[in-house]
C-alpha positions in Angstrom: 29.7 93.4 -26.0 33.4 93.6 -24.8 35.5 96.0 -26.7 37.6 93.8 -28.1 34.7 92.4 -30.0 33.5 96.0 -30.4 36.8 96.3 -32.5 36.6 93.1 -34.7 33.3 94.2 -35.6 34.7 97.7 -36.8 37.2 95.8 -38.3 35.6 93.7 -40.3 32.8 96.2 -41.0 35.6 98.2 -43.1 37.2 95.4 -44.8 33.4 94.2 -46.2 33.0 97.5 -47.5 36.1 98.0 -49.1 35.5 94.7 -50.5 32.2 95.7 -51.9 33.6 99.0 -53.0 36.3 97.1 -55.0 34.1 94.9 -56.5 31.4 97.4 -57.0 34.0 99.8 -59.4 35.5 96.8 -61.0 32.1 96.0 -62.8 31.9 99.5 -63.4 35.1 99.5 -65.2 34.4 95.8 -66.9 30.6 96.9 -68.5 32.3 100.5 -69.5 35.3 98.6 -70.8 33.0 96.5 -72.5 30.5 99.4 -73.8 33.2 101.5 -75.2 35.0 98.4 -77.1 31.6 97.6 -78.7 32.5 100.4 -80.7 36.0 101.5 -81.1 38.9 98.6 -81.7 40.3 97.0 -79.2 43.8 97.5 -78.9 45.2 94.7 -77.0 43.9 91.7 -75.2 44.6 89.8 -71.3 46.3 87.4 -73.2 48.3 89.6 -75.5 49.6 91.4 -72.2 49.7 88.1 -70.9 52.5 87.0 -73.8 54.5 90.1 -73.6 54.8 89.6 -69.4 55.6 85.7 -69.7 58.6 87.1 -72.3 60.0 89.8 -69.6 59.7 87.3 -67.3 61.9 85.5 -69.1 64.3 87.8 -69.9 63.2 88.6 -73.9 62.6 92.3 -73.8 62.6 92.3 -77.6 59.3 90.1 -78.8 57.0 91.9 -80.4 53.3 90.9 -81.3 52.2 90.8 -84.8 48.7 92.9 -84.5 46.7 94.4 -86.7 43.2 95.3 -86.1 40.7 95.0 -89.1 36.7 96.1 -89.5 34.4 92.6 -89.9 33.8 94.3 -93.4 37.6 93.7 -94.2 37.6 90.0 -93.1 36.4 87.7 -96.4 33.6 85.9 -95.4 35.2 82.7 -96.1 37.3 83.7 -92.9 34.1 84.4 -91.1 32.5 81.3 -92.2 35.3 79.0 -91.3 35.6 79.7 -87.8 32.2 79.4 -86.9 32.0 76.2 -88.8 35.0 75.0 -87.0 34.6 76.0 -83.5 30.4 77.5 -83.0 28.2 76.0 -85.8 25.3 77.4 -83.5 26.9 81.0 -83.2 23.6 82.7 -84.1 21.8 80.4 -82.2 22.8 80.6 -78.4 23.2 82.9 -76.0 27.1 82.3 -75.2 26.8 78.6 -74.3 26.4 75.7 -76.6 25.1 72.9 -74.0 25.0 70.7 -76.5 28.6 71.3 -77.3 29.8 71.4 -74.2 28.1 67.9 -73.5 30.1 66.2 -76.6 33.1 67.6 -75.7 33.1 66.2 -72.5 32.1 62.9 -73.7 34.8 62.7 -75.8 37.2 64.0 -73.8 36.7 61.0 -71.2 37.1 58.3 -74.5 39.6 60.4 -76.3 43.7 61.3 -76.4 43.0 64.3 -78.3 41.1 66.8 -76.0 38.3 68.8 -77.4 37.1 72.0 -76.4 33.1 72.7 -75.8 33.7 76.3 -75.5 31.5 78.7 -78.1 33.2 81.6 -79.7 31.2 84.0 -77.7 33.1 82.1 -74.5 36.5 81.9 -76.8 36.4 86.0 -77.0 35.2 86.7 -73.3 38.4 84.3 -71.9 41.1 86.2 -74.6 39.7 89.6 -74.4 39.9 89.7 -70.6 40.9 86.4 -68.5 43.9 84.3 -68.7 44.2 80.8 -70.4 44.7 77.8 -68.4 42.9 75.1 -66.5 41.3 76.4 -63.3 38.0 76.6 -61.8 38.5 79.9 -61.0 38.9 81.2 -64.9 36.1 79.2 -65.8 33.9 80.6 -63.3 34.9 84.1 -64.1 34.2 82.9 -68.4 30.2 82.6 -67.6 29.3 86.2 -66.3 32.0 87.9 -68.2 30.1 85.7 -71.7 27.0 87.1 -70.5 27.9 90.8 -70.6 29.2 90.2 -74.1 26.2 88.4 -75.5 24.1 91.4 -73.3 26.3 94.5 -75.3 27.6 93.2 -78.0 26.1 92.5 -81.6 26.9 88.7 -83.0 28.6 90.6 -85.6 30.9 92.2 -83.0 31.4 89.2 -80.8 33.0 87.5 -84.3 34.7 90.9 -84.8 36.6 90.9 -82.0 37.2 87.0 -81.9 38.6 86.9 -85.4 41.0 90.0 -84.8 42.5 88.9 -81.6 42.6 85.5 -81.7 46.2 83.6 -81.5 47.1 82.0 -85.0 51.1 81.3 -84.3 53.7 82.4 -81.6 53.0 86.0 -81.1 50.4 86.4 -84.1 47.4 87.7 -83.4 44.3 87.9 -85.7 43.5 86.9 -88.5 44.7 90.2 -90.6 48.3 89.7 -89.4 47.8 86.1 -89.9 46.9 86.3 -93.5 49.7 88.7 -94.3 52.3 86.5 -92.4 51.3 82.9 -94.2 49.7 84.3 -97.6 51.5 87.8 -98.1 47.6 89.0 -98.5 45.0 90.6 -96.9 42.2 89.1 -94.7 39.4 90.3 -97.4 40.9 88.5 -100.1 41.5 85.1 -98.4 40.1 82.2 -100.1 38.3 79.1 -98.5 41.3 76.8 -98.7 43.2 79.4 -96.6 40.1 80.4 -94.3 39.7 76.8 -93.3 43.5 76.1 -93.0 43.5 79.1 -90.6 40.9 77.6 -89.0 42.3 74.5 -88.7 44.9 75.7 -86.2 43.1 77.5 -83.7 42.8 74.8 -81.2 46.5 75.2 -80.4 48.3 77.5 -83.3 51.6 76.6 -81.3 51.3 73.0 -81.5 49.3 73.2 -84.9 51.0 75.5 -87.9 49.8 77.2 -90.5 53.1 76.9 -92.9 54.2 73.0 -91.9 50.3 71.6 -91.2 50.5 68.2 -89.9 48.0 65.1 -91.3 45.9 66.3 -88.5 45.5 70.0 -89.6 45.1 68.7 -93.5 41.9 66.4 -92.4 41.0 69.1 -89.9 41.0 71.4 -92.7 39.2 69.5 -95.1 36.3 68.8 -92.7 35.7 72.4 -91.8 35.4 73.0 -95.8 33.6 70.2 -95.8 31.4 72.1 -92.8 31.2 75.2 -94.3 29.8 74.0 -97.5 26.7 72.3 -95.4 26.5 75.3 -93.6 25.4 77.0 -97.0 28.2 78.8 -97.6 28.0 82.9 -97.9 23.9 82.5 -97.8 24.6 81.1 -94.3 26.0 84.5 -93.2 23.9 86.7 -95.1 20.6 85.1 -93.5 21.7 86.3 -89.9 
């Protein structure tokens, strides 16, 4: 072997293990990351960090993001109810993927003008908590493992946790604690199912969809996911789990 190729070979001997070091210590960090939020709050998200860069980019060094962080215990169950019976009726069912779910959506998204999303809430959470939003392979492919550590580490219980308090509900409102106080001037616990399922109503785009000037769409949106929640069982649903 000439020296040359002697060289590459070193070369590209170093760069592979750099790359495997990399990689190796960002799981590392990811599954501690992950560990240590399945028990302490979490006190921003990717996409939170994501907002406040997009502003400085822009020039707007004075947004802030409306934030407060809230125990499940704190969140009326309506709340709780609501969102799984609008976006993951089969929460407690899979294992971070709804197939079925995912299948409809497509279907419908080929006959349809108004786009629907197959993603579970377990999938919803993994994206905001650590990815970016968007359209691209690449995100997607990143959504499956980073699902599977969460479903792995995390509790159901804590997966809706952290999806209900860091989920977007309006421009620069974030969960559903800062949510309730911004729209109801009350507390998550003592929302009521009208508001839980008006909240819920929004969250396939709270920028396009609002909470405080709902459109026909949010109002029959709303009504089915009450409608939902009430063939779900109600409270008894959540309680069996």
């Amino acid at each position: 072997m000439s020296k040359k190729n002697k060289r590459k070979n070193t070369v590209y001997s170093k760069v592979k293990k750099w790359l495997c070091r990399i990689i190796g210590y960002s799981l590392l960090f990811f599954v501690g990351i992950t560990l240590l939020f399945r028990f302490m709050p979490v006190p921003f998200s990717a996409y939170m960090a994501q907002q406040k860069i997009m502003a400085w980019v822009q020039g707007d060094f004075t947004t802030k993001l409306d934030y407060q962080w809230v125990s499940l215990d704190n969140i009326a169950w309506q709340m709780q109810l609501a969102v799984i019976a609008a976006e993951d009726q089969k929460f407690f069912d899979h294992y971070g993927f709804d197939w079925q779910a995912i299948k409809s959506a497509v279907k419908n998204n080929q006959n349809s003008m108004r786009l629907r999303g197959g993603s579970s809430l377990s999938q919803q959470t993994a994206k905001n908590l650590y990815l970016w939003h968007g359209q691209s392979w690449l995100r997607k492919g990143l959504e499956v493992p980073t699902t599977l550590v969460l479903e792995s580490l995390w509790s159901k219980q804590r997966i809706l946790e952290v999806y209900l308090n860091i989920a977007e509900f309006g421009e620069g409102i974030f969960g559903v604690e800062a949510a309730s106080q911004h729209y109801f001037n009350k507390s998550a616990k003592q929302l009521n199912q009208q508001e839980a399922a008006l909240l819920a109503a929004v969250l396939p785009n709270p920028i396009i969809y609002q909470v405080n000037r709902p459109s026909a769409y949010v109002l029959r949106r709303q009504a089915w996911i009450l409608q939902q929640m009430n063939q779900l069982g109600g409270k008894s649903f959540l309680t069996q789990q």
